[in-house]
VOVEXZA-18214 format. One record per residue: residue in three letters; x, y, z of N, C-alpha, C in turn. Coordinates in steps of 0.02 Angstrom, whole numbers, padded with zeros to 5 digits, always signed. Layout:
BEGIN
ALAXYZXYZXYZ
...
end
This chain:
BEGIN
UNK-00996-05535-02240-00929-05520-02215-00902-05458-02250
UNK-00885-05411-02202-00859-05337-02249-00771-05365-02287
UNK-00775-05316-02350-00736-05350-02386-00659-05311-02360
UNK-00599-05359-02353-00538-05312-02346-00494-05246-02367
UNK-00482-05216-02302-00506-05121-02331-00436-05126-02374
UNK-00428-05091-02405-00375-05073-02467-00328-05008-02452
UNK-00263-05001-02467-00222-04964-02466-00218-04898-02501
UNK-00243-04841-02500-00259-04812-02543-00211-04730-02527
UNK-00221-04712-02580-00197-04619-02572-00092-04620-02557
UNK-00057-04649-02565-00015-04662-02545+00035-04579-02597
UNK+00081-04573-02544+00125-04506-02589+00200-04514-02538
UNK+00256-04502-02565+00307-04514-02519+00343-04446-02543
UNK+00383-04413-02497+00387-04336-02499+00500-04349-02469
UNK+00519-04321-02478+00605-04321-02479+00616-04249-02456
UNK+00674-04261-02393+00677-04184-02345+00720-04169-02376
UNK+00779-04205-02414+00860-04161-02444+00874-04144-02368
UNK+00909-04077-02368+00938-04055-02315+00919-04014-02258
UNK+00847-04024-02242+00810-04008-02202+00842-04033-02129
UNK+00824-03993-02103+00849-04018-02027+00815-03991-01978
UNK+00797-04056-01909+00762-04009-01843+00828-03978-01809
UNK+00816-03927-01783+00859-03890-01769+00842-03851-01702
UNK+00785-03868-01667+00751-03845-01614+00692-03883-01593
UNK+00684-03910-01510+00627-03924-01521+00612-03891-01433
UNK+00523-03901-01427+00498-03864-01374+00454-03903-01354
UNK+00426-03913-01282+00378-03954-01246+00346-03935-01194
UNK+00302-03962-01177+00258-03963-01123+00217-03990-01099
UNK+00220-04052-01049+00179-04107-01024+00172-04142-00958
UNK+00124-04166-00954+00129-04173-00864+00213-04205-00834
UNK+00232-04226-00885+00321-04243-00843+00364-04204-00848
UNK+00358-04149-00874+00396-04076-00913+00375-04027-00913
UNK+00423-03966-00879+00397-03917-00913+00424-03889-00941
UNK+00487-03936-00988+00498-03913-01049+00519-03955-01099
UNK+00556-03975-01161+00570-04037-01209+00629-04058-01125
UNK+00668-04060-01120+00712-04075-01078+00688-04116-01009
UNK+00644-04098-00994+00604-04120-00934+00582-04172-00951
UNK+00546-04168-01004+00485-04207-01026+00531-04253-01068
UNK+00598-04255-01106+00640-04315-01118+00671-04362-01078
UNK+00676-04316-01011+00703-04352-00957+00670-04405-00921
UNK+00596-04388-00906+00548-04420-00878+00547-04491-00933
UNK+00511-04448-00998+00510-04513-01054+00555-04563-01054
UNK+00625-04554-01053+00671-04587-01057+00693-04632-00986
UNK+00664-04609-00929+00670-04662-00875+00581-04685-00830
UNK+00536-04671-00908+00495-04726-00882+00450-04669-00808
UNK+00479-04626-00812+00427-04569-00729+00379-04558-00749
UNK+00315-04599-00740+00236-04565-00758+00217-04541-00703
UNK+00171-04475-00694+00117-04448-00676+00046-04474-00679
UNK+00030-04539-00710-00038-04549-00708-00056-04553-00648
UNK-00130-04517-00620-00144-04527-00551-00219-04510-00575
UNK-00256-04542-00524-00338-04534-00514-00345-04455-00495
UNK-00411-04440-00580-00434-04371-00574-00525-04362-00567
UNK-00546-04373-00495-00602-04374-00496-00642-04336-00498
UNK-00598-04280-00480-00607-04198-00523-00640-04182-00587
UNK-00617-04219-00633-00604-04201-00680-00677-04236-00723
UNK-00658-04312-00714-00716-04352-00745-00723-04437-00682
UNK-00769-04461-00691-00781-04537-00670-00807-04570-00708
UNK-00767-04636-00739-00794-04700-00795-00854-04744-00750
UNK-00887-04732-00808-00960-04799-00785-00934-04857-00767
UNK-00967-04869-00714-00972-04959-00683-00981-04999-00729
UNK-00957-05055-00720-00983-05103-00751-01071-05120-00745
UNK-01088-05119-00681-01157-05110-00666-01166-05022-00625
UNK-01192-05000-00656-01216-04942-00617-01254-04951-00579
UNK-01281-04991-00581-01338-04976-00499-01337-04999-00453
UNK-01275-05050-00468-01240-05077-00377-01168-05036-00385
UNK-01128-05023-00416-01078-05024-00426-01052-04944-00412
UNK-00994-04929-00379-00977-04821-00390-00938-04817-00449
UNK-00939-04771-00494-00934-04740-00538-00835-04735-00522
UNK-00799-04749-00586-00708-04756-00540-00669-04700-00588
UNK-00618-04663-00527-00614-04619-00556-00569-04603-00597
UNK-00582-04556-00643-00525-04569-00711-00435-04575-00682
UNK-00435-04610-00704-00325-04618-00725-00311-04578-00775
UNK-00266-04523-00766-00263-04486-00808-00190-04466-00806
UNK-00142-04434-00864-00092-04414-00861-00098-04326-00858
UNK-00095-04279-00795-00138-04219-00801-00076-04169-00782
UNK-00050-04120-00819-00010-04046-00803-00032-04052-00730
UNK-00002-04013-00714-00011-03982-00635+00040-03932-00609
UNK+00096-03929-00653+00134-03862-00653+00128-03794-00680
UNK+00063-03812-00718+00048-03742-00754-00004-03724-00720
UNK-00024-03642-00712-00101-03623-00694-00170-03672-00728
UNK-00201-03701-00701-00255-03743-00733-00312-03732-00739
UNK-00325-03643-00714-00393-03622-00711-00428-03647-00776
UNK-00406-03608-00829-00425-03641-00898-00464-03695-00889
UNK-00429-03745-00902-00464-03813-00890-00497-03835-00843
UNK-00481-03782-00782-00542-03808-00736-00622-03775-00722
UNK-00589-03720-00768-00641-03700-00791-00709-03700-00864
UNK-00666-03759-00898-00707-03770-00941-00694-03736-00999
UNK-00634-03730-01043-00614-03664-01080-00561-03708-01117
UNK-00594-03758-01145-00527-03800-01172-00499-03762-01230
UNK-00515-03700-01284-00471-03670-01321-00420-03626-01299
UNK-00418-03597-01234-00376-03566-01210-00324-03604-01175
UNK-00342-03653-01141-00297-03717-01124-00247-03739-01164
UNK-00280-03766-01238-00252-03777-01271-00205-03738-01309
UNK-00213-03666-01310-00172-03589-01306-00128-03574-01272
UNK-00150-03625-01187-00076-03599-01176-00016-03652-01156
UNK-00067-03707-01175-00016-03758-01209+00039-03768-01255
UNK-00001-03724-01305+00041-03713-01378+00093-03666-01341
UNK+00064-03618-01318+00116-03559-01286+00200-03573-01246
UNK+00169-03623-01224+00233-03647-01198+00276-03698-01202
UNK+00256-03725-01243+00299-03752-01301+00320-03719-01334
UNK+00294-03682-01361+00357-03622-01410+00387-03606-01367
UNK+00372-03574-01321+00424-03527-01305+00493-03566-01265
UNK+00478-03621-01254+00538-03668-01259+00578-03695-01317
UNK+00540-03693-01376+00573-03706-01429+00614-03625-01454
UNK+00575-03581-01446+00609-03500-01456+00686-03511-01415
UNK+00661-03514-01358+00736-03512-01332+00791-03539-01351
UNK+00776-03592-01394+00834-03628-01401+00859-03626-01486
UNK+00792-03616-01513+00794-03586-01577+00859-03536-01593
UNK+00882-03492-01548+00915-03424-01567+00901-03397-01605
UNK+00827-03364-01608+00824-03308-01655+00836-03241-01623
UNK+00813-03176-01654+00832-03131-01620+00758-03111-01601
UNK+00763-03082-01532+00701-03062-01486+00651-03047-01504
UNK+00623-03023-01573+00570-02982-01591+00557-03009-01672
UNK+00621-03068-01689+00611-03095-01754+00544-03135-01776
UNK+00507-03110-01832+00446-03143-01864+00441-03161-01932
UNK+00495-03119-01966+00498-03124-02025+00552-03204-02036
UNK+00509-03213-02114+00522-03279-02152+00520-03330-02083
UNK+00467-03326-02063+00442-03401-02025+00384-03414-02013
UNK+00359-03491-02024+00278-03509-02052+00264-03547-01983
UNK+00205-03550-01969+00200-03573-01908+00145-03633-01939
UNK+00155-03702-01902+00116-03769-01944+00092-03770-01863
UNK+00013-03782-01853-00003-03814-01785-00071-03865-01780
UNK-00064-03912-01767-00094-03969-01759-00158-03970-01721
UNK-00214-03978-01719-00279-03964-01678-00327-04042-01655
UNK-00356-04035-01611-00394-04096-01616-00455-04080-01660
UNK-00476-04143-01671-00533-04139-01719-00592-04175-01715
UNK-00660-04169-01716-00688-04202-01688-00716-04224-01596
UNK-00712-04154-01583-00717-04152-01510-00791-04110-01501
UNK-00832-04135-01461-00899-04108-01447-00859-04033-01407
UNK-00911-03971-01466-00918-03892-01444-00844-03861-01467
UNK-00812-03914-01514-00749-03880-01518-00734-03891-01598
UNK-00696-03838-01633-00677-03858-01712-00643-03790-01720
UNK-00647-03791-01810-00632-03738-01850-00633-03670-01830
UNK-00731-03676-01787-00738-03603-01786-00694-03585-01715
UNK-00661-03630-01679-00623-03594-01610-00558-03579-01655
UNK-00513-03594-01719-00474-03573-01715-00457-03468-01694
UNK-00491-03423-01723-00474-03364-01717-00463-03345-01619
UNK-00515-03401-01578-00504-03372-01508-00440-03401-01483
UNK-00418-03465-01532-00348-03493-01507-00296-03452-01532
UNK-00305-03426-01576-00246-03392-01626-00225-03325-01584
UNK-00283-03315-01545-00294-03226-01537-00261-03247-01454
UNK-00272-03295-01399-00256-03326-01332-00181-03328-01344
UNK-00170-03368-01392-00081-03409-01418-00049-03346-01446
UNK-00044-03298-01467-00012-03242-01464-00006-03199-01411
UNK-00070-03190-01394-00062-03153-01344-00016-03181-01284
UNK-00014-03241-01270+00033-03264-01211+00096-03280-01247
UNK+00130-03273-01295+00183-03283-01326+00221-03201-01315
UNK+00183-03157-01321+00191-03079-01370+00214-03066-01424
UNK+00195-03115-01466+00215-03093-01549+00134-03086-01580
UNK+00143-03063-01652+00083-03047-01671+00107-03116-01728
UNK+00076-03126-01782+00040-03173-01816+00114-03176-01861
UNK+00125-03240-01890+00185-03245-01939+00150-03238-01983
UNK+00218-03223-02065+00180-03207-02118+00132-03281-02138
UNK+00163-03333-02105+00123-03415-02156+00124-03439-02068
UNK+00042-03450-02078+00014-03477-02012-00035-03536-02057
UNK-00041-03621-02017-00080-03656-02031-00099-03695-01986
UNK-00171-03709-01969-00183-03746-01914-00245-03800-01963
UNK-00217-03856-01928-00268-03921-01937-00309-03937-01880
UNK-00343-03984-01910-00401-04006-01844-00399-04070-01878
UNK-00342-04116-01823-00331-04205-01866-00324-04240-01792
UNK-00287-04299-01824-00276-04328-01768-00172-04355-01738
UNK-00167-04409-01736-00101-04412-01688-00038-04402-01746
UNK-00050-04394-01827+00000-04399-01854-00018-04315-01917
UNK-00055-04281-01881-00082-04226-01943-00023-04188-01906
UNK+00019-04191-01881+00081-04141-01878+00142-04165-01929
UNK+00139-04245-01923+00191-04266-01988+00175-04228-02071
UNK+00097-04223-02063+00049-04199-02136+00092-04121-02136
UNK+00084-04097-02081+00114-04016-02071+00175-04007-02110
UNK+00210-04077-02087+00265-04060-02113+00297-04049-02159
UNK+00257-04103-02210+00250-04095-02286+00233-04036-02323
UNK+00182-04002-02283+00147-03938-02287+00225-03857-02294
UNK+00267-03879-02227+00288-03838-02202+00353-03836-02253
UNK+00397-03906-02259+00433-03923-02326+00414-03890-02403
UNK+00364-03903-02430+00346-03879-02481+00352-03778-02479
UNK+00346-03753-02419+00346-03682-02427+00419-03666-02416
UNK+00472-03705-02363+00536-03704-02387+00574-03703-02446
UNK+00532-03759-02476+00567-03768-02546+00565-03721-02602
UNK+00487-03673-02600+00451-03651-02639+00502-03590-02603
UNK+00531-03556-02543+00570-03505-02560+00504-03454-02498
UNK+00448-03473-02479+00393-03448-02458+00422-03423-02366
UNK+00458-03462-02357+00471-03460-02269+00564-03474-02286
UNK+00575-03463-02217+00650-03493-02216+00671-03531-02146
UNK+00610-03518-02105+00618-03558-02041+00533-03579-02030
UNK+00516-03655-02024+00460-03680-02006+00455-03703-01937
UNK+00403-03688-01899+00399-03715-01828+00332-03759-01860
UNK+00336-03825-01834+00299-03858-01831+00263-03901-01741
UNK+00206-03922-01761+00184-03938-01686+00113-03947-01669
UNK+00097-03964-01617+00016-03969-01608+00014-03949-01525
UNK-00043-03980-01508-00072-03950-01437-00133-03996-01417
UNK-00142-04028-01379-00208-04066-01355-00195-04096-01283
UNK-00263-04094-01270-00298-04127-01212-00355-04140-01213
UNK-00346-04215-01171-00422-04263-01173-00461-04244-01101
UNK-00432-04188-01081-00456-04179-00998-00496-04128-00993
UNK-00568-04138-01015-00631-04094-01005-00691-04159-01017
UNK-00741-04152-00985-00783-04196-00966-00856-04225-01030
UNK-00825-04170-01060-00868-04151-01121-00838-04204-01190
UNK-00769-04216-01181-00721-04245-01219-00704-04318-01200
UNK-00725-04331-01136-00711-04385-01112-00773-04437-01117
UNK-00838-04407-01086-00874-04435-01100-00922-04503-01167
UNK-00919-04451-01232-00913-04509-01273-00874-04569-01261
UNK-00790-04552-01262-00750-04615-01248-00740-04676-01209
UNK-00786-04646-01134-00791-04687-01113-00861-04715-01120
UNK-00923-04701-01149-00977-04744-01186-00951-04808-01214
UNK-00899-04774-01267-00878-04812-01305-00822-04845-01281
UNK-00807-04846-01222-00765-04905-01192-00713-04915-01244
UNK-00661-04835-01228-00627-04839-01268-00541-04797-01222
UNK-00585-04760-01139-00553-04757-01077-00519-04819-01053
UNK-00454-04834-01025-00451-04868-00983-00495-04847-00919
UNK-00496-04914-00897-00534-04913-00818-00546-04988-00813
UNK-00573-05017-00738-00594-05057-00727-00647-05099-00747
UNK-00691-05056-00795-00752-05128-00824-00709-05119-00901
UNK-00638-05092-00909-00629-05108-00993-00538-05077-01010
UNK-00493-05130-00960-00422-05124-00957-00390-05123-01037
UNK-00415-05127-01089-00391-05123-01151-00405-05067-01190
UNK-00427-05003-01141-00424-04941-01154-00365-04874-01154
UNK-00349-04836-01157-00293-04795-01186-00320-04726-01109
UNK-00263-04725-01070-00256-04665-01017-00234-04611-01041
UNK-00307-04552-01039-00300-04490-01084-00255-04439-01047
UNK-00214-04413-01093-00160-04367-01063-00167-04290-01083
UNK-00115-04265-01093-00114-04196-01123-00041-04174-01127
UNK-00025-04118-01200+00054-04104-01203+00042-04046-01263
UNK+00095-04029-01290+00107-03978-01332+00165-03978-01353
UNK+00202-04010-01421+00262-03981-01437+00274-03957-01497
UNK+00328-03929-01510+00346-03907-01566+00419-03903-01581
UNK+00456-03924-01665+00509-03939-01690+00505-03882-01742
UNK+00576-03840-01733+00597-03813-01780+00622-03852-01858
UNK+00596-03832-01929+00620-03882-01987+00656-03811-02027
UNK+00697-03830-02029+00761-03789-02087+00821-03785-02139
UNK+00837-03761-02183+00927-03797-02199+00955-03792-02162
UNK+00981-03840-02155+01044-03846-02132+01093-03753-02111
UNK+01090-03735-02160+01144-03661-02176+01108-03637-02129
UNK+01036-03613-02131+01000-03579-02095+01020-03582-01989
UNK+01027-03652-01978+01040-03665-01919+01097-03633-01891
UNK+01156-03655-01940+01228-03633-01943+01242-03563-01893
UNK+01210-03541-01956+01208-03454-01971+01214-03422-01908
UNK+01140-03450-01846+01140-03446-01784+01184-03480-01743
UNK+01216-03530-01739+01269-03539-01693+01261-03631-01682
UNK+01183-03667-01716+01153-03709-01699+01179-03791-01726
UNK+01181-03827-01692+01205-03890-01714+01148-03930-01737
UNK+01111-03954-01787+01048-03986-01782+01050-04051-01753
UNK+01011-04077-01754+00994-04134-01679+00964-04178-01748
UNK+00942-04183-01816+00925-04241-01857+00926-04189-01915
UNK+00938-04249-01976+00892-04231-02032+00824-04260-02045
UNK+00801-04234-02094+00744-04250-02110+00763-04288-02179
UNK+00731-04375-02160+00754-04407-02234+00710-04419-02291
UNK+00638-04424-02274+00574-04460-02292+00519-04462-02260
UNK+00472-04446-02286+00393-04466-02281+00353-04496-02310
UNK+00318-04550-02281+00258-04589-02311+00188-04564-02276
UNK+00144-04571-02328+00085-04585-02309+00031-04617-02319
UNK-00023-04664-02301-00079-04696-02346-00132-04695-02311
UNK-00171-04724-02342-00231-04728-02278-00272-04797-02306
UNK-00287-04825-02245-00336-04885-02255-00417-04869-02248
UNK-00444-04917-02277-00550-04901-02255-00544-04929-02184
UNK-00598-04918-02173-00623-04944-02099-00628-05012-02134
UNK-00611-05050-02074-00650-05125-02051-00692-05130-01988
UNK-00716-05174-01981-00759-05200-01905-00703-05232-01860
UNK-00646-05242-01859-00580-05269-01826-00566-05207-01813
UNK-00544-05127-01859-00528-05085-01846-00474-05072-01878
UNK-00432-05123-01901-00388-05129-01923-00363-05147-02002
UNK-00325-05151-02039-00319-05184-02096-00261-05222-02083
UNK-00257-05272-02047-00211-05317-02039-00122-05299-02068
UNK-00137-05228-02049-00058-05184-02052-00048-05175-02113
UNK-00079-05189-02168-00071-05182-02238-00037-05087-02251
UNK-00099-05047-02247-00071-04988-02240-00018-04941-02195
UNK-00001-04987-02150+00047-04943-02105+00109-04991-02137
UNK+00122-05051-02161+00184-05089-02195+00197-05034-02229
UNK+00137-05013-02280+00147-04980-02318+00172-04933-02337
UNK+00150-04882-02294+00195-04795-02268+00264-04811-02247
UNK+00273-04873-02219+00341-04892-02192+00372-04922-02205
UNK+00397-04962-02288+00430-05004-02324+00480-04970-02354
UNK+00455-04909-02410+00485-04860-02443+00516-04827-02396
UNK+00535-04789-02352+00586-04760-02312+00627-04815-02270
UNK+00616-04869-02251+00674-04926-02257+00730-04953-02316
UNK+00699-04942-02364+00714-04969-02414+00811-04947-02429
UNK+00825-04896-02401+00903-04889-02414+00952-04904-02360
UNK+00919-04912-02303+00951-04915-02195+00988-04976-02218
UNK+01038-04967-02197+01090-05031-02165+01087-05064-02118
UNK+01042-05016-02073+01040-05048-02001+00977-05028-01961
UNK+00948-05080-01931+00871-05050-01906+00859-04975-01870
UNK+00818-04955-01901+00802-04885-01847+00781-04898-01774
UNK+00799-04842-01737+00746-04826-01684+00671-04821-01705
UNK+00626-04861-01671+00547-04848-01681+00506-04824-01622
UNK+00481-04743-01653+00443-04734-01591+00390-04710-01628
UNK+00301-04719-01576+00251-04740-01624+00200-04719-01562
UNK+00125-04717-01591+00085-04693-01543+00035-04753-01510
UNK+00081-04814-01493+00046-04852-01463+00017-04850-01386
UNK-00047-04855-01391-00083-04799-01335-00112-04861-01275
UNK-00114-04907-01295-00138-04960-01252-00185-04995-01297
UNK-00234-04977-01325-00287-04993-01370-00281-05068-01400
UNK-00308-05117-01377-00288-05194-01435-00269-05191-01512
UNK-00331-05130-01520-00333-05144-01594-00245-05114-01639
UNK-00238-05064-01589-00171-05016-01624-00129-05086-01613
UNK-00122-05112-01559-00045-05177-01541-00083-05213-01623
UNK-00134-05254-01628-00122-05309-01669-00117-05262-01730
UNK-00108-05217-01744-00119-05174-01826-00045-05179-01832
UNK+00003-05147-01770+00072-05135-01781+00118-05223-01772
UNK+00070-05275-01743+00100-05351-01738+00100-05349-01817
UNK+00033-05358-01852+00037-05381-01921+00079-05331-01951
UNK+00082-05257-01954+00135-05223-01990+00196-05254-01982
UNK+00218-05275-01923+00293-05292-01915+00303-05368-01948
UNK+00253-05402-01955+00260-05467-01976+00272-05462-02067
UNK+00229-05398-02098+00230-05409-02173+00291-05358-02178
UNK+00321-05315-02146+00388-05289-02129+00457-05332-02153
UNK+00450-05402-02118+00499-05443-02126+00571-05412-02108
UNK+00631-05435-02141+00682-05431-02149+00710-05339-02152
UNK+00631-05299-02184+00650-05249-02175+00670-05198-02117
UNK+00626-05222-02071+00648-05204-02011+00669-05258-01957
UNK+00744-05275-01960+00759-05335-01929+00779-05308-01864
UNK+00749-05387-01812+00785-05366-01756+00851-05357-01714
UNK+00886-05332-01665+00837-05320-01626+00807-05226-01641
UNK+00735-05241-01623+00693-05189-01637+00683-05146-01569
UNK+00704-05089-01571+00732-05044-01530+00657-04995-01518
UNK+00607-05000-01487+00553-04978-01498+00515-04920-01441
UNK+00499-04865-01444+00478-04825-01381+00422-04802-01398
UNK+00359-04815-01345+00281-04788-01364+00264-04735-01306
UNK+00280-04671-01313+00294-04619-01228+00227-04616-01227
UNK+00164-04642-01244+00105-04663-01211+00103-04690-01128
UNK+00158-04726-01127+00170-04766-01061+00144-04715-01020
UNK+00199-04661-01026+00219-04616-00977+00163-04568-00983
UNK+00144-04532-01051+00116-04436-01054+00066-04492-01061
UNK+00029-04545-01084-00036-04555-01088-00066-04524-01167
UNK-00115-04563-01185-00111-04530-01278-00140-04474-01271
UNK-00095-04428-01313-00103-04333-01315-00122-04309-01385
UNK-00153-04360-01414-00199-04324-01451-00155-04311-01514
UNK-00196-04248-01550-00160-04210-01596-00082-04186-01578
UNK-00085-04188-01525-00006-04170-01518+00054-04226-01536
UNK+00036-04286-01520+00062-04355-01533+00121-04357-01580
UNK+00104-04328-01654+00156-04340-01692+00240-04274-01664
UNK+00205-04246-01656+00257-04180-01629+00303-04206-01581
UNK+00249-04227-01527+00297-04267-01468+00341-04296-01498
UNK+00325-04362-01500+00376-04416-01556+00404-04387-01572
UNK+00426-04326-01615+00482-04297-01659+00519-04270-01617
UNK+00505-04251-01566+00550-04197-01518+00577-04256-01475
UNK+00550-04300-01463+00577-04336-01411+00632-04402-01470
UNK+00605-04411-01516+00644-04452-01569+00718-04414-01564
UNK+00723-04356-01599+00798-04332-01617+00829-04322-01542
UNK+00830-04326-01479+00848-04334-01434+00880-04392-01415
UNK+00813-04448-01415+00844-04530-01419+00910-04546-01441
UNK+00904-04535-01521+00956-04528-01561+01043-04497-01527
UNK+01009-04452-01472+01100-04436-01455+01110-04452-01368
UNK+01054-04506-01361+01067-04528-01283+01050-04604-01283
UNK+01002-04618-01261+00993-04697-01250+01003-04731-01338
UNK+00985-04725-01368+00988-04755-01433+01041-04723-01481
UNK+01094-04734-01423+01161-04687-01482+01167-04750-01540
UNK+01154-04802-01530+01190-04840-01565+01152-04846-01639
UNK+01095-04819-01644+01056-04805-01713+01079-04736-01735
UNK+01053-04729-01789+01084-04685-01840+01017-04651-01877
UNK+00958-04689-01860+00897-04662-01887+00826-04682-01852
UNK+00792-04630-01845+00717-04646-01812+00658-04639-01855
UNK+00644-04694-01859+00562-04713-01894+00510-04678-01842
UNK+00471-04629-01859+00433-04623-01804+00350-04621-01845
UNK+00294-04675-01824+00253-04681-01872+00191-04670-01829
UNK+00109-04633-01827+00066-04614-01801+00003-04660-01845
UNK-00026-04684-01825-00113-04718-01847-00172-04667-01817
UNK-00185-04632-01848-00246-04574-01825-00300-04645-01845
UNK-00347-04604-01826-00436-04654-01814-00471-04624-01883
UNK-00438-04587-01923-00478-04566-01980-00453-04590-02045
UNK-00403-04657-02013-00348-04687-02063-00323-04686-02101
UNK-00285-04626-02090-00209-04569-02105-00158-04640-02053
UNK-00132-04655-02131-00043-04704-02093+00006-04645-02118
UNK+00038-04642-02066+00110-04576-02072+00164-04609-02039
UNK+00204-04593-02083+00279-04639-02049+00333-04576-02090
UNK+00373-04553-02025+00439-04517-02059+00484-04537-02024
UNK+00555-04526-02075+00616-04545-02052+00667-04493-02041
UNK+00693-04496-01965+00751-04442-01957+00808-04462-01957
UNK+00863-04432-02000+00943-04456-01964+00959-04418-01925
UNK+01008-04457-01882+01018-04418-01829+01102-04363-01871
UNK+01096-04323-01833+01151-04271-01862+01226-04282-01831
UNK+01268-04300-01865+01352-04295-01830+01356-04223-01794
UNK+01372-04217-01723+01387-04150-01727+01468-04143-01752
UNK+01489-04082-01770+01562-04083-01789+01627-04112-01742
UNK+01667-04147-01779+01716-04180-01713+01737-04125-01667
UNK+01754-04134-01596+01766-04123-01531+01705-04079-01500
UNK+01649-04077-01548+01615-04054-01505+01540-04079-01453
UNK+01538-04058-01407+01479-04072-01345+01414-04055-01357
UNK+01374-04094-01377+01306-04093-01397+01268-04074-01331
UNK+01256-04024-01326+01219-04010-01264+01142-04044-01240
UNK+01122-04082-01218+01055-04091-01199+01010-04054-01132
UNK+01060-04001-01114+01012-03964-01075+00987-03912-01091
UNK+00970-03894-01145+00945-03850-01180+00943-03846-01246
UNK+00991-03791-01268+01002-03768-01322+01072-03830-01372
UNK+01088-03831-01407+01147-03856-01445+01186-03812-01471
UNK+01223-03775-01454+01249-03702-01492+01307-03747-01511
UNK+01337-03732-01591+01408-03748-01610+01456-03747-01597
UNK+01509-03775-01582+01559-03778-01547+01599-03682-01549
end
């Protein structure tokens, strides 16, 4: 019997007066954070059969036809890219437009580059794809932006919560005086045939010979992180603070899971001061093993997170997006916070990557100043 995996690597990180102050999107229900909150928030999926794209094995192949993928798939953007087999440029101009929805609302000035670090999130572990594509993504993602390179650029190759890791990343160069505005964010899609394939070997696709599989999607977002003053300065109301970060990681088991030990874990210490339960939104993708990991988290949780438990997994809807996952969540979290879930005051938003990285951060949501109108169709400019 393998022995029970252990809690290990644990570090908890404090934002002070950090604040999102912008965020940007792009996903098959959006084609922009606004779109794509709207959809999220009333439940409008896009999943539809892409036989185009890929077909999951029969249960028996040799009586049986091959069924075709359910997928959550863009279709408002040009898709040559991807239909042509070119998933780093895809993923380029994924990233692309997500910024430039977060730019807009950002208010910087037109041609501004200076003191801002750019954090971006990658998939990892994808057959024909890694490290060495970052320079053709870097060189695609500018070029369709038209800026040239910030002074502090960092890209990972993780999984659904290595943008929360960013963030820590992106914090520390704030603090250190290195940047003065961080864009943080990722970019992925499971929609190339090359990418899909393993997964569904491993009967790890939803489909018909194996309904306890996860419907692969695709998205791109990105959250501006700053002081507070910094936002001001421009005209900007921030939409959260930033309160806390956990992180740990568990070993593998043959369950898959560690009976929530390490995700309690990342998520005890940033409860520990709330008066009142957070909003929880999380990257539950369909998968058995993710539900019983986050059942037992919530059970050794207890009292700390009491109900009722206010909970949103936008898997439903975008389908799991990968490296982009934790970004989403953040952009669509500080939103929650000033519409359907006015009545919380803080969002837990926590990611389980497969390389068992537990990440859990906490946002408050921001007062805007009395009499004024928090805009949600765009921008938030100060009263």
């Amino acid at each position: 019997m393998a022995s029970s995996p252990q809690s290990v690597g644990t570090r908890q990180v404090t934002g002070g007066n950090l604040v999102i102050s912008a965020v940007g999107m792009v996903s098959p229900v959006g084609a922009n954070a606004t779109q794509t909150f709207t959809s999220v928030r009333a439940n409008l999926s896009r999943k539809h059969e892409c036989p185009q794209v890929f077909e999951c094995r029969a249960e028996d192949p040799d009586s049986e036809p091959a069924d075709p993928l359910v997928a959550s798939a863009i279709s408002h953007l040009a898709t040559s890219a991807r239909d042509q087999q070119h998933p780093t440029r895809w993923l380029a101009l994924l990233a692309a437009h997500a910024f430039s929805d977060l730019w807009q609302e950002a208010g910087f000035p037109a041609e501004s580059t200076q003191d801002i670090g750019l954090y971006c999130s990658l998939p990892k572990d994808r057959p024909s794809f890694g490290p060495s594509d970052q320079p053709e993504f870097c060189r695609h993602f500018h070029d369709l932006v038209g800026r040239d390179a910030f002074p502090i650029e960092q890209y990972e190759f993780g999984g659904s919560g290595t943008a929360l890791d960013l963030c820590e990343t992106a914090r520390a160069h704030l603090r250190e005086g290195k940047i003065k505005h961080a864009i943080v964010g990722g970019a992925d899609s499971y929609l190339f045939p090359q990418w899909l394939r393993p997964l569904d070997e491993n009967y790890r696709i939803k489909s018909a010979r194996n309904l306890d599989g996860f419907s692969p999607g695709e998205a791109a977002a990105f959250f501006l992180l700053e002081e507070e003053s910094q936002a001001r300065q421009r005209g900007l109301v921030p939409w959260a603070t930033l309160a806390g970060a956990m992180k740990t990681k568990c070993a593998a088991s043959i369950a898959g899971h560690d009976a929530g030990e390490a995700l309690a874990t990342a998520i005890k210490p940033l409860l520990r001061d709330q008066a009142s339960p957070p909003l929880v939104l999380c990257d539950l993708n369909g998968e058995r093993n993710r539900f019983k990991e986050w059942g037992y988290a919530l059970s050794r949780l207890g009292t700390r997170l009491p109900p009722p438990v206010a909970l949103e997994h936008p898997a439903m809807v975008l389908g799991d997006v990968g490296a982009a996952t934790g970004s989403v969540l953040i952009a669509l979290a500080v939103r929650f916070l000033h519409t359907k879930h006015r009545e919380r005051d803080h969002a837990l938003v926590w990611c389980a990557s497969e390389n068992g990285d537990r990440n859990a951060l906490l946002l408050r949501r921001h007062t805007p100043p009395s009499g004024s109108s928090f805009d949600l169709s765009g921008g938030n400019p100060c009263p």
